[in-house]
C-alpha positions in Angstrom: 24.4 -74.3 -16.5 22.2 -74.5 -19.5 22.0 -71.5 -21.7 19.3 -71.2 -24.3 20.1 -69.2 -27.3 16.8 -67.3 -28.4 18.4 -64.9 -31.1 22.1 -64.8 -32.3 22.6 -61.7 -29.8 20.4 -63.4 -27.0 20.7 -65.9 -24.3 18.6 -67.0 -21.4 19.5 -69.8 -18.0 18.2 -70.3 -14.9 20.5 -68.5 -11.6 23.8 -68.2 -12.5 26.9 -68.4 -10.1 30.7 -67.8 -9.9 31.4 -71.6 -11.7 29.4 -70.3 -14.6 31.6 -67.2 -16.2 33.8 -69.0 -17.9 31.3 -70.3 -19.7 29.8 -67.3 -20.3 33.4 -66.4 -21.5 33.7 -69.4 -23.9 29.8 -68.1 -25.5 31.4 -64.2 -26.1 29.0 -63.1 -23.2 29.9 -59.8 -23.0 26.6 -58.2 -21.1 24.5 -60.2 -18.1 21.0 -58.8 -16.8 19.6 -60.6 -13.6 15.7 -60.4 -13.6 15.9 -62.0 -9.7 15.2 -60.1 -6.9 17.9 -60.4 -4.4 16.9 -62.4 -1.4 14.3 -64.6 -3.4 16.0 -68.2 -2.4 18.2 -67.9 0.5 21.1 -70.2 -1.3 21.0 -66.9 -4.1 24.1 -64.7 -4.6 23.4 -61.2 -4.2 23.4 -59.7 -8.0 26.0 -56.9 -7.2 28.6 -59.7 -5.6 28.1 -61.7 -8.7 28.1 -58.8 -10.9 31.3 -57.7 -9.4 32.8 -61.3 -10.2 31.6 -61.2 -13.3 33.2 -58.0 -14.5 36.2 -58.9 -12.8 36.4 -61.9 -15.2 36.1 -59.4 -18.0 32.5 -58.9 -18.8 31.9 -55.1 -18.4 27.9 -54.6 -18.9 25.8 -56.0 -15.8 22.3 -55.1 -15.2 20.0 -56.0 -12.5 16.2 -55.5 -13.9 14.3 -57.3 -11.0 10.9 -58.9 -12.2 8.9 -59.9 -9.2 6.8 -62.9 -10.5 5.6 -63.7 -14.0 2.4 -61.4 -13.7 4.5 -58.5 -13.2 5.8 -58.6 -16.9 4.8 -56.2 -18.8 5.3 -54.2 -22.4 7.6 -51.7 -20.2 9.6 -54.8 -18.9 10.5 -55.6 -22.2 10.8 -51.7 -23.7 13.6 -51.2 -20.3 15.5 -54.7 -21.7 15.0 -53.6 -25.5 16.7 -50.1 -24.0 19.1 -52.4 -21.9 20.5 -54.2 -25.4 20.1 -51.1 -27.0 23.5 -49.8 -24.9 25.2 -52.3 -24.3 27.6 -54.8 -25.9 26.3 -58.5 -27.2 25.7 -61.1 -27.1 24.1 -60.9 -23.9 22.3 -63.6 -21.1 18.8 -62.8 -19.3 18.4 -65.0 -16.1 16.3 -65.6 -13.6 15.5 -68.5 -10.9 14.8 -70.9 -13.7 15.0 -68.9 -16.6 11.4 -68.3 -17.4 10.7 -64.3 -16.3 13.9 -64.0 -18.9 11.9 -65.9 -21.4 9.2 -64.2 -21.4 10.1 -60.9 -21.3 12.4 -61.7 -24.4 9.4 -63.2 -26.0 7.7 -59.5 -25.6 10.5 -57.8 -26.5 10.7 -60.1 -29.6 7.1 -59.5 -30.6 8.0 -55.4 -30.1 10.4 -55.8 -33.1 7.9 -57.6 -35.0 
């Protein structure tokens, strides 16, 4: 998987699966927030099996923030991830299908702290 590092604390990919977390171990991952509804793709995991696996492996802080499409986005969608980061340990990774909902609604929340 390719990760994109936006800010020292922030990451963004594409879907994730169970071959990824150790390389979400090796970046010091340490909170994950799915922005996929579950059944978009049939091929998807379901977030809460992943999320399970992923704490399992050691990462504690999984959120599932479901953005429908790219229109949907909004100054709220980024306010509930600023609140997100806020709690919770990081660095953390934003994903989505192909990793652009997480884009840009790190973009907004980036332009919030501006």
């Amino acid at each position: 998987m390719n990760f994109t590092q936006i800010s020292p604390d922030l990451y963004v990919s594409g879907q994730i699966s169970e071959d990824d977390i150790a390389d979400l171990l090796r970046l010091g991952i340490k909170t994950v927030i799915c922005h996929r509804l579950d059944g978009e793709d049939e091929n998807q995991p379901v977030f809460a099996d992943l999320a399970a696996k992923i704490r399992a492996a050691g990462i504690e802080h999984t959120y599932h923030q479901p953005i429908a499409n790219v229109a949907a986005i909004s100054q709220d969608t980024a306010l509930l991830l600023q609140h997100i980061l806020q709690e919770s340990e990081l660095p953390a990774l934003a994903f989505c299908r192909s990793g652009r909902r997480s884009a840009i609604v790190c973009s907004l929340l980036r332009n919030l702290d501006d």
